[in-house]
C-alpha positions in Angstrom: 0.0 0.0 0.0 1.3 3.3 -0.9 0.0 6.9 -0.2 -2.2 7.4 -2.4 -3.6 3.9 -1.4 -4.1 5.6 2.2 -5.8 8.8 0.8 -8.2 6.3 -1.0 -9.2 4.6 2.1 -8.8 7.6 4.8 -12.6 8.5 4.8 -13.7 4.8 6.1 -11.6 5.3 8.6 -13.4 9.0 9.4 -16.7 7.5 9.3 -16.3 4.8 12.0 -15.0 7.1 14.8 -17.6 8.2 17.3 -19.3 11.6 17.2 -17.5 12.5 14.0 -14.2 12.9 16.1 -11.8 10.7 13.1 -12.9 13.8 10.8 -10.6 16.0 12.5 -7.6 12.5 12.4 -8.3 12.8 8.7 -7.9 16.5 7.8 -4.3 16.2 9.8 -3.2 13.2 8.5 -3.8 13.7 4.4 -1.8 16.9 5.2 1.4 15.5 6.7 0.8 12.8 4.2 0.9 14.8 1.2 4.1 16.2 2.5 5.7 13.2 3.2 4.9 12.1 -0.8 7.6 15.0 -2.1 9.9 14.0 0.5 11.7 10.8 -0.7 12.6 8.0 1.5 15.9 5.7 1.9 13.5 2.3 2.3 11.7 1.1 -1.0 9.1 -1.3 1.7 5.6 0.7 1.3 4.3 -0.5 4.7 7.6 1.0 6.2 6.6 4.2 4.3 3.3 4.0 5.0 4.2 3.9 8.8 6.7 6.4 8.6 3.7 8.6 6.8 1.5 7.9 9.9 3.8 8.6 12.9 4.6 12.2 11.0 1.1 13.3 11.0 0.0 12.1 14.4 3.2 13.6 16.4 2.2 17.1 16.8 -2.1 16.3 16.8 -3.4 16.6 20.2 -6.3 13.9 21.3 -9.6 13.9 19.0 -11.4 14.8 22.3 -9.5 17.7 23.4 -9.4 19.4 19.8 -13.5 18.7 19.6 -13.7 20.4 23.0 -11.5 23.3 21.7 -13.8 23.7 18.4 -16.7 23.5 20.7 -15.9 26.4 23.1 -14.6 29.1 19.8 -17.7 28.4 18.5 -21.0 27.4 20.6 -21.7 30.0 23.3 -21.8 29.2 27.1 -23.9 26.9 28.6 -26.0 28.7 31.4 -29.0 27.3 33.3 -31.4 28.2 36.1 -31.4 26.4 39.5 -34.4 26.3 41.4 -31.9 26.3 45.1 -31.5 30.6 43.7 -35.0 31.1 45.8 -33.7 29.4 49.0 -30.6 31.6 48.5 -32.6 34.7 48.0 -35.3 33.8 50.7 -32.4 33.1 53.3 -30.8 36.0 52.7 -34.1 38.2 52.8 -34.7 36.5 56.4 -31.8 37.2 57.9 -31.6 40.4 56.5 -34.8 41.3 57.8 -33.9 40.4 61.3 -30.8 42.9 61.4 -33.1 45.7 60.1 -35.6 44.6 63.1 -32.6 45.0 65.4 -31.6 48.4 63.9 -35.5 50.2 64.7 -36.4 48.3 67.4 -35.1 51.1 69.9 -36.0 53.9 68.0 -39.6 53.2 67.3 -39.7 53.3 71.3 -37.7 55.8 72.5 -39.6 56.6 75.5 -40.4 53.4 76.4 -36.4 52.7 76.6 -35.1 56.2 78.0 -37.3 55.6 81.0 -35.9 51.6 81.4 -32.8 52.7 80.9 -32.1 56.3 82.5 -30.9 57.7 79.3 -31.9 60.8 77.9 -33.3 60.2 73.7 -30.0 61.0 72.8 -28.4 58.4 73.4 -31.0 55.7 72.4 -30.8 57.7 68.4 -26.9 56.5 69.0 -28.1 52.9 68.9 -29.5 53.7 65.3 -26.4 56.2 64.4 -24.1 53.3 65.2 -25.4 51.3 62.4 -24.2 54.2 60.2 -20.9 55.2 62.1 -19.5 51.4 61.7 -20.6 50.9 58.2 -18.0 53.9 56.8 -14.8 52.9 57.7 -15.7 49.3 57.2 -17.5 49.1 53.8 -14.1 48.8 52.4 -12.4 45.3 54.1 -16.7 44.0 53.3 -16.5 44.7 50.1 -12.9 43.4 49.4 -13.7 40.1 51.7 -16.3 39.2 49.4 -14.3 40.1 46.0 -11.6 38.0 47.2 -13.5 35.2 49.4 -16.6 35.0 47.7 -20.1 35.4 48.4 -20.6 32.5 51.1 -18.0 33.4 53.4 -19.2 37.2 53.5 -22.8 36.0 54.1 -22.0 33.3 57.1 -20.1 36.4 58.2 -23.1 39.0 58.5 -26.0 35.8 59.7 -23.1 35.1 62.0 -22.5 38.7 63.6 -26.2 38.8 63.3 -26.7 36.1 65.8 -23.9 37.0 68.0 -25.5 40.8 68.5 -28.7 39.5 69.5 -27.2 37.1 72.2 -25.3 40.0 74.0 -28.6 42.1 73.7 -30.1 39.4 76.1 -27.8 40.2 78.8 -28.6 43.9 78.7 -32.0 43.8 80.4 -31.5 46.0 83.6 -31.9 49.1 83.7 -28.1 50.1 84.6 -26.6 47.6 81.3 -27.3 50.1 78.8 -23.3 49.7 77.9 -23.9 46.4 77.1 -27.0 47.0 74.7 -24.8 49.6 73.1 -22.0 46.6 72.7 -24.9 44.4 71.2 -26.1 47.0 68.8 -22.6 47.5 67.7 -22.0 43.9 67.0 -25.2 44.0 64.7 -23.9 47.5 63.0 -20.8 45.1 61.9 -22.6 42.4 60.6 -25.1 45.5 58.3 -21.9 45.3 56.7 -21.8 42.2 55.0 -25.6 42.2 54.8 -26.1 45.3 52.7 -23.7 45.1 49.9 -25.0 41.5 48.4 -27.9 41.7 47.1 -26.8 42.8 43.8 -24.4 40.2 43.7 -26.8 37.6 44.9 -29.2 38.4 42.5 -26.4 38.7 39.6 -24.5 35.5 40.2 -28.1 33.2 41.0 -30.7 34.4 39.2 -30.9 35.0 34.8 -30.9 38.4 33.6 -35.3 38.8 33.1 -35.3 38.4 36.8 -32.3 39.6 38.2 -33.6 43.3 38.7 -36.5 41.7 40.7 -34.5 39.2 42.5 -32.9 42.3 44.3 -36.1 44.0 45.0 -37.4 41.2 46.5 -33.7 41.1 48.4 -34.2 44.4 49.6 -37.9 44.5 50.3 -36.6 41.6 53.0 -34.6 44.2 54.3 -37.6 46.3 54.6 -39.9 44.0 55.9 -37.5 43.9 59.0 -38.0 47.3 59.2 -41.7 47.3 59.1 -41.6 44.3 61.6 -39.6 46.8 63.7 -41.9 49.7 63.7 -45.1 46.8 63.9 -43.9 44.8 67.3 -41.8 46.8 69.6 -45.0 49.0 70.7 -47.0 45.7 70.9 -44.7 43.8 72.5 -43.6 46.3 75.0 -46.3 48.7 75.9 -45.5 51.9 77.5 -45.8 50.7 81.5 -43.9 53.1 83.5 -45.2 52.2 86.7 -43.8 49.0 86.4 -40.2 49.1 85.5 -40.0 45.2 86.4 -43.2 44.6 83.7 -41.1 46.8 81.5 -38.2 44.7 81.7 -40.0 41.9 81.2 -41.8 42.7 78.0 -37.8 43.6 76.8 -36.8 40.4 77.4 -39.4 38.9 75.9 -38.6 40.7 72.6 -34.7 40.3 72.8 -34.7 36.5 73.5 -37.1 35.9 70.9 -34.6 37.9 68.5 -32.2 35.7 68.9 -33.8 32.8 68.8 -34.8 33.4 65.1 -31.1 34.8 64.5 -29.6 31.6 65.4 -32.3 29.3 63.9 -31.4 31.5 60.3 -27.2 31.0 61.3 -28.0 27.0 61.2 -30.0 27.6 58.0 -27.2 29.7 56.1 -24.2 27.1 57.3 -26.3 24.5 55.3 -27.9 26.1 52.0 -26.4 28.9 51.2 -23.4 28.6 48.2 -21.0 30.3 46.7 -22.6 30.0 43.2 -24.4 27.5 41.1 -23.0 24.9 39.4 -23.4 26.5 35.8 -23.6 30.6 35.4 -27.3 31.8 34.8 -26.4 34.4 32.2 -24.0 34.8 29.3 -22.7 37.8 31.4 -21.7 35.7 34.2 -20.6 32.9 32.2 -17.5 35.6 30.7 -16.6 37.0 33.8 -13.4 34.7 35.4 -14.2 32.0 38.3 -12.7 33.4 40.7 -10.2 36.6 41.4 -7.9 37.0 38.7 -4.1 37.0 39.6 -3.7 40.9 38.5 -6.8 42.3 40.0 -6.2 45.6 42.1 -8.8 46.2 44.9 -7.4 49.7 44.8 -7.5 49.6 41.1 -11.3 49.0 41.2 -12.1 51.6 43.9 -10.5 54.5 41.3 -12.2 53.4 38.7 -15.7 53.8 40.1 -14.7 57.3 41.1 -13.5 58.1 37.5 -16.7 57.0 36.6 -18.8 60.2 36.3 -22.3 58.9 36.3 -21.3 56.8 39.1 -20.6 59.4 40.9 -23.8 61.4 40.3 -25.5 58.2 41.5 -24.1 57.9 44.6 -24.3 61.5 45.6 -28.2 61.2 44.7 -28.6 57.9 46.3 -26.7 59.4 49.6 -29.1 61.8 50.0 -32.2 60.2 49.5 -31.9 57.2 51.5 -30.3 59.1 54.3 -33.2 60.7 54.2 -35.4 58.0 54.5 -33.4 55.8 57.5 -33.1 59.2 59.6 -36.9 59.7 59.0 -37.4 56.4 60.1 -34.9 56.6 63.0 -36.7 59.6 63.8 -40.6 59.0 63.5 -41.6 58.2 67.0 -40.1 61.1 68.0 -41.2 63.4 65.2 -45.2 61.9 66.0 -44.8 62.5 69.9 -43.8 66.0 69.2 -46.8 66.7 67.9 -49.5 63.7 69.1 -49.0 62.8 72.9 -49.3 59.2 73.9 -49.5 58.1 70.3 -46.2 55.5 70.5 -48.4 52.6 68.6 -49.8 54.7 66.0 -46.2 56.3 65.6 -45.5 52.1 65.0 -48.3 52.0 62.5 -47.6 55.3 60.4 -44.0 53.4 60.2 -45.8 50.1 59.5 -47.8 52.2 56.1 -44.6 53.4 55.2 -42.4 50.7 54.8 -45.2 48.1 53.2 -46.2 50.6 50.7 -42.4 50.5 50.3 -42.3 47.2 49.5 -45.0 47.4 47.0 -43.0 50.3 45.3 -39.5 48.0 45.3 -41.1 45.0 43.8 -43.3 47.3 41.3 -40.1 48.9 40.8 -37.7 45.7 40.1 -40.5 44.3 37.6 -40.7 47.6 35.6 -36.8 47.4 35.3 -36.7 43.7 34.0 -39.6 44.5 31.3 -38.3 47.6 29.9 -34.2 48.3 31.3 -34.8 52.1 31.5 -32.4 52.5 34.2 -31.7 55.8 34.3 -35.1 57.4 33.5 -36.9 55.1 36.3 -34.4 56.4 38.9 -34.9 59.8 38.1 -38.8 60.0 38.1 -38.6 58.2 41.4 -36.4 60.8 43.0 -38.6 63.3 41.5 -41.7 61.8 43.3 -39.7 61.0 46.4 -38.7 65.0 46.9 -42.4 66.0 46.3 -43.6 63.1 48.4 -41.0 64.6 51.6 -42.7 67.8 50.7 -46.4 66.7 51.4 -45.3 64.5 54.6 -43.6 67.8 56.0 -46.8 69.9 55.4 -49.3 67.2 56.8 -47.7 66.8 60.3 -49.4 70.1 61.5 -52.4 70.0 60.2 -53.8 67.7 63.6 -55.2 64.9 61.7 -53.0 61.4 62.5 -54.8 59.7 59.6 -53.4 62.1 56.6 -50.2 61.8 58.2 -50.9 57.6 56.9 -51.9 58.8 53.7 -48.9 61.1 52.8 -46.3 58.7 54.7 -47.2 55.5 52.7 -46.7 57.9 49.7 -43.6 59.2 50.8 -42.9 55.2 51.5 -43.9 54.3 48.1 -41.2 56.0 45.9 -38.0 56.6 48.5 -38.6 52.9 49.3 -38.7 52.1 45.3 -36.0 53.8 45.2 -33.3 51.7 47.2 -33.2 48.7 44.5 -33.5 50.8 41.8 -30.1 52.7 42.8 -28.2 49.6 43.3 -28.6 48.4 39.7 -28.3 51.5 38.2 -25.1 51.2 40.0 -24.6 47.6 38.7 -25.3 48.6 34.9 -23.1 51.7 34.4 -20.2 50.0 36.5 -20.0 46.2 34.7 -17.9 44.7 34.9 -16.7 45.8 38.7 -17.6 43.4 41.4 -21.4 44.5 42.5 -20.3 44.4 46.2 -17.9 47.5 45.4 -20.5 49.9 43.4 -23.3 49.0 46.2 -20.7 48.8 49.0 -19.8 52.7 47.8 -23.6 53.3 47.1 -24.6 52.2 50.9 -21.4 54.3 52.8 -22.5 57.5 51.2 -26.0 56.6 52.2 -24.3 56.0 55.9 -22.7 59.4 56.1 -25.9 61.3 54.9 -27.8 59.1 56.9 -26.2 60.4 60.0 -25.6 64.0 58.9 -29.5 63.9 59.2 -30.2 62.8 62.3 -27.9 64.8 63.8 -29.1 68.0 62.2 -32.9 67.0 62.9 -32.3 65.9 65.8 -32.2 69.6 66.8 -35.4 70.4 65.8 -37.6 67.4 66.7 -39.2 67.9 70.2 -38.5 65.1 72.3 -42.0 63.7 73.6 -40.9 64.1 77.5 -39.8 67.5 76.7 -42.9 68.6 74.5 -45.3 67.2 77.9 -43.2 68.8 80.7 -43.6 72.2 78.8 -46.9 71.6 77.1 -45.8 71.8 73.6 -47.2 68.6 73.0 -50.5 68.2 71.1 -53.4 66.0 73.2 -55.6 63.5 70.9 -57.5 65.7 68.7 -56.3 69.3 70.4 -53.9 71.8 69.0 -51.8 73.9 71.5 -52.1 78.0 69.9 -49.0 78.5 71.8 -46.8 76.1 70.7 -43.6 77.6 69.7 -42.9 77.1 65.8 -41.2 74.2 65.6 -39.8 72.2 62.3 -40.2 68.8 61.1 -37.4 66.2 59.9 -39.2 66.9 56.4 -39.2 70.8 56.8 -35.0 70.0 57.3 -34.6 67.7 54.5 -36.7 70.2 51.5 -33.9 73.1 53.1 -31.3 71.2 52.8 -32.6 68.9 49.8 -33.8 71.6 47.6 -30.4 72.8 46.1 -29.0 69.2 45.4 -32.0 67.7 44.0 -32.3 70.6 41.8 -28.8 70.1 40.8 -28.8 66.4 40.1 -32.5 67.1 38.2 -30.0 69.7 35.6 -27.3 67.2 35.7 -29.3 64.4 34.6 -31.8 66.9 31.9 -28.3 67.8 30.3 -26.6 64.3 30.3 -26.3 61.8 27.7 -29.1 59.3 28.3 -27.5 56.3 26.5 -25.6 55.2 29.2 -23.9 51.8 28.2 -26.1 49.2 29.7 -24.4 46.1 29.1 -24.6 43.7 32.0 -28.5 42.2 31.1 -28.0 42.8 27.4 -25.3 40.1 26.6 
């Protein structure tokens, strides 16, 4: 048999390898063949020859499998698939999310109630919200570079773990001379908002396909929310304003503490067992490009600077700064903003908070659906800080007018669209950032939040009346009276429009003369 022979009878060969792999054998071989005919050789024996043909053109071929897998990856696209374990993720995470927002308001909705127990003046019980603010700053930046170098799992076992740990230590604060170790407690939960707040965007990027990923983090933060609404809901149920009865009082605390923890540790135990790092197989072609895990030359420093080179970015988190400082520090504040002007109202004070935060809930998941069906990123946020403003401006005006019912009216508004708002900044901040890590852009989106968030309350905290103030000097307004000689006093709200006014009107003209086609890139591959 000579060459040519071979060449003849190649394509039997082709045919009987499996999955068409011998076709790539063939293509190789008739090449180094070919070759080997204009290259003469010293033995006249054709099957020597022959041989000689077939150890040249198989030397340098790697395996039939390995080149099919090669072929297969320049030109099919890659696989992705949807896991039905993304809703455990997302309703684990949404749990224990909601109990550290319930641990955040559950002093604040009760101020009185817990400056009586514990001796403190109101002061000092705003500090247990503040210090959720005053850790997250300097510590936003080791969160967010623990879970771009760690991962995703380690950072949440991190925050349910904190989480569970804060609510233990809150247990042994009930007397009334431990308010030093409350404070301790409260800070332990501040630390573990850390790695809480920054992953929804990442969750909901790395679990869930890209029609759902903008409602997957609604739903993540409308958990966060819910703990929220919980906390303005319970605290005035649980522990009713007896101040007769400091041991009741203490009692009714307890209740509320230990059962705290009890759910914290039962969601630890849960997150130890189901929660992952990712799923098996990326969920979106976006995911599927981006490397499995930190690449050797990445630069957390490097990443930082380019999000503040990034203009839009920029905008976005002065914008989202203000208005969700706004809202926390309203809700830090309510109970005391109601009492100022409604004496003995501490459960409706709950209940206006309650309306706020559920219509909020509605407005994140209306909000997260809208952004899946249409991807107008930009003009959703803007209308919604548009409406927020005007929505501050109606709650401010309302809380005079002596009615407590309009003041549920205009504060599930106001709940509506600054609620709506919170999801709908953090993947804004995902699209025009792609492709940093989503725990850096809503890491930088939630520590400007922080700082405005406390600049508030310590402005309005000025010019709120403390309820035990307002009823020794008889400021305070009775159920259904108004005092004529109440000294003028202003509102959170009245605050916020001052110092709002000027930077809302400067991000509406930053954002009227902008270029709207902002590259959206992360759900459009």
């Amino acid at each position: 048999m000579v060459a040519s022979d071979l060449r003849e009878h190649q394509p039997h060969g082709c045919s009987a390898s499996p999955e068409g792999e011998g076709s790539l054998e063939t293509d190789s071989k008739k090449d180094s063949i070919l070759s080997n005919e204009s290259t003469p050789l010293n033995s006249t024996n054709g099957d020597l020859q022959v041989h000689v043909a077939e150890t040249q053109g198989t030397e340098p071929e790697p395996p039939a499998d390995e080149s099919q897998a090669m072929l297969s990856r320049q030109h099919e696209s890659p696989q992705v698939k949807l896991y039905w374990k993304r809703f455990v993720v997302l309703t684990v995470f949404s749990l224990y999310s909601l109990v550290n927002a319930f641990q955040w308001i559950q002093y604040s909705i009760i101020t009185n109630i817990f400056t009586h127990f514990y001796h403190v003046t109101s002061d000092k019980i705003d500090w247990l919200s503040v210090v959720y603010m005053v850790a997250y700053v300097p510590l936003i930046f080791p969160a967010t570079w623990l879970l771009d170098t760690k991962g995703l799992r380690i950072t949440a076992l991190l925050g349910a773990g904190l989480n569970c740990v804060g609510a233990w230590i809150r247990c042994a604060s009930i007397r009334p001379d431990l308010f030093a170790v409350t404070a301790v407690a409260q800070t332990v939960a501040a630390v573990a908002q850390i790695f809480i707040l920054g992953l929804p965007s990442r969750i909901a990027s790395v679990w869930f396909g890209p029609k759902e990923v903008s409602t997957a983090c609604a739903v993540m933060v409308l958990g966060n929310q819910l703990g929220v609404a919980i906390g303005f809901l319970l605290p005035p149920v649980l522990v009713p304003n007896t101040q007769d009865d400091l041991e009741l009082m203490g009692h009714n605390i307890g209740i509320m503490f230990y059962g705290t923890a009890a759910v914290s540790t039962l969601l630890f135990v849960v997150t130890i067992f189901v929660f992952q790092e990712k799923p098996p197989l990326p969920p979106s072609q976006s995911q599927a490009v981006l490397p499995a895990s930190t690449p050797e030359g990445y630069s957390y420093q490097q990443s930082i600077k380019n999000l503040f080179k990034n203009i839009p970015f920029v905008l976005l988190i002065i914008s989202y700064g203000i208005m969700t400082g706004a809202f926390y520090s309203l809700s830090t504040l309510l109970n005391q903003m109601i009492m100022a002007h409604y004496v003995d109202e501490e459960v409706n004070a709950g209940r206006i908070g309650l309306t706020l935060v559920i219509a909020g809930m509605v407005g994140s998941v209306i909000c997260g659906l809208w952004l899946d069906y249409t991807k107008t990123y930009k003009q959703t946020t803007l209308a919604v800080y548009v409406l927020s403003f005007i929505g501050m401006v109606v709650f401010t005006f309302t809380l005079n007018l002596d009615n407590i019912y309009i003041i549920f009216c205009t504060g599930g508004i106001l709940g509506f669209f600054m609620t709506g708002y919170l999801p709908l900044g953090f993947e804004f901040g995902v699209e025009i950032t792609y492709p940093e890590p989503e725990g850096t852009s809503s890491g930088l989106l939630n520590a400007c939040a922080q700082v405005l968030r406390t600049q508030w309350i310590i402005v309005s905290t000025r010019h709120v009346g403390d309820d035990n103030t307002a009823k020794e000097g008889g400021q305070g307004r009775t159920k259904g009276s108004i005092n004529m000689e109440q000294p003028e006093e202003q509102s959170l709200g009245e605050v916020l429009t001052k110092i709002q006014n000027p930077i809302a009107r400067a991000y509406w003209e930053m954002n009227l003369t902008g270029d709207t086609a902002l590259p959206y890139v992360r759900c459009h591959i």
